[in-house]
N, C-alpha and C positions, 0 to 999 in steps of 0.2 A: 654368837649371834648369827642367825643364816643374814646371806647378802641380801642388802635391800631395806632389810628392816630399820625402821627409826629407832636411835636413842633415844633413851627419855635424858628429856632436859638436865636434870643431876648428873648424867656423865658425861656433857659436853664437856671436851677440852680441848687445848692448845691454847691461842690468842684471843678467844670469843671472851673470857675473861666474865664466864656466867659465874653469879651468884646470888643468892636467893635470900634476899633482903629484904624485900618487901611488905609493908605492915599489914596487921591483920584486918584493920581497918580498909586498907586498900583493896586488899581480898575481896573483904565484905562486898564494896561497894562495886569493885568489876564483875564479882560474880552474879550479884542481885540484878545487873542488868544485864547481864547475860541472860538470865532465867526468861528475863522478860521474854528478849529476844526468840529464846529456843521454844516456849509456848507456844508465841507467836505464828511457830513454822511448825509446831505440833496440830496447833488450831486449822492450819493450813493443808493437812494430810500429809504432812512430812514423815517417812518414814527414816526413822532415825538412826536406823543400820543399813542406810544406804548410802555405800561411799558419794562423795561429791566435793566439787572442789570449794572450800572456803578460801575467805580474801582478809585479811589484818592489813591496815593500813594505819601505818608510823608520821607522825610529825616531828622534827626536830631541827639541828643546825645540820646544812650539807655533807659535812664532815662525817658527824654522826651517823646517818643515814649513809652513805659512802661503805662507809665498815659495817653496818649492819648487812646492806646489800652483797656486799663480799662475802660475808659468814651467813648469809640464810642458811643454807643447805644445810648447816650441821643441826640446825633447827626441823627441817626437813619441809622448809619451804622452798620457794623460786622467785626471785624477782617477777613480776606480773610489769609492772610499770612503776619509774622513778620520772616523775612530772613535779610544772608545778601547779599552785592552783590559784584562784585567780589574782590574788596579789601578787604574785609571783613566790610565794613562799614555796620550799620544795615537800613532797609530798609521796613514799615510798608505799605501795602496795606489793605485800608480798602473796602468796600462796601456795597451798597443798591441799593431796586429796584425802581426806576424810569421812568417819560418819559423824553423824550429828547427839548420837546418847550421850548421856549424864556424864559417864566418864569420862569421851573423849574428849568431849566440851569443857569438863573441868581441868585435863591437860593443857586446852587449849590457853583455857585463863591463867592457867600459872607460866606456860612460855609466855602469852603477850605480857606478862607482870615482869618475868626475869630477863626478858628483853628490853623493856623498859629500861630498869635498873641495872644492867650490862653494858648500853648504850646509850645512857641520856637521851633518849627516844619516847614520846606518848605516843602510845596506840591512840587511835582515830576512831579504832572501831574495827565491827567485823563482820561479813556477812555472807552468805550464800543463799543459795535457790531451794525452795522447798521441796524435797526429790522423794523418787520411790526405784525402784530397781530397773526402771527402765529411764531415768534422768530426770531432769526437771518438770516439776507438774505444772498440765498446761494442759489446754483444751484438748490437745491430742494428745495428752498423757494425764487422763485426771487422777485424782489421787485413790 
């Protein structure tokens, strides 16, 4: 593998303790809202091969979340923020940078699945900016 490049999820190892358990059903139902989402930022002029940084954000017990933080990276995330929110319950945003296609998006939903079920952690959710090769679309960047 040249340096730099992400594993895919199947050959994380050491301590991360991934495994891919997750029902089909669960599948289903994260990736159907995924689709939503990715429309969404299709509808929006997103162009979908262009890298940018997406955000997964985990719920769980501190602990949990602790070890998850510790092991992002081999995920090929980065801690963004471990806050809590307003109850005080604690709340881990992770990220990396990405495009937004079919594929990579479907990679994306089997890591937040196998993190899940690696760490007794629910994802929250996920989301980024609807971008084109020069960043985020915006009046001085339309799509």
């Amino acid at each position: 593998r040249p340096a730099g490049q992400l594993l895919p999820v199947r050959e994380v190892r050491g301590d991360v303790g991934v495994k891919a358990s997750f029902s089909r059903d669960r599948w289903e139902e994260a990736w159907t809202a995924d689709l939503d989402v990715i429309r969404n930022l299709r509808s929006n002029g997103d162009d979908p091969l262009a890298p940018r940084e997406i955000d997964v954000s985990f719920r769980g017990s501190r602990n949990a979340l602790k070890r998850l933080a510790a092991a992002c990276s081999n995920f090929g995330f980065k801690v963004q923020s471990f806050d809590n929110d307003e109850e005080g319950e604690p709340w881990l945003f992770l990220a990396r940078v990405q495009t937004s296609d079919d594929e990579a998006m479907r990679e994306l939903t089997e890591t937040y699945l196998q993190i899940e079920d690696s760490f007794d952690v629910e994802c929250d959710g996920w989301g980024c900016m609807a971008s084109n090769h020069n960043g985020p679309i915006s009046n001085e960047n339309p799509a």
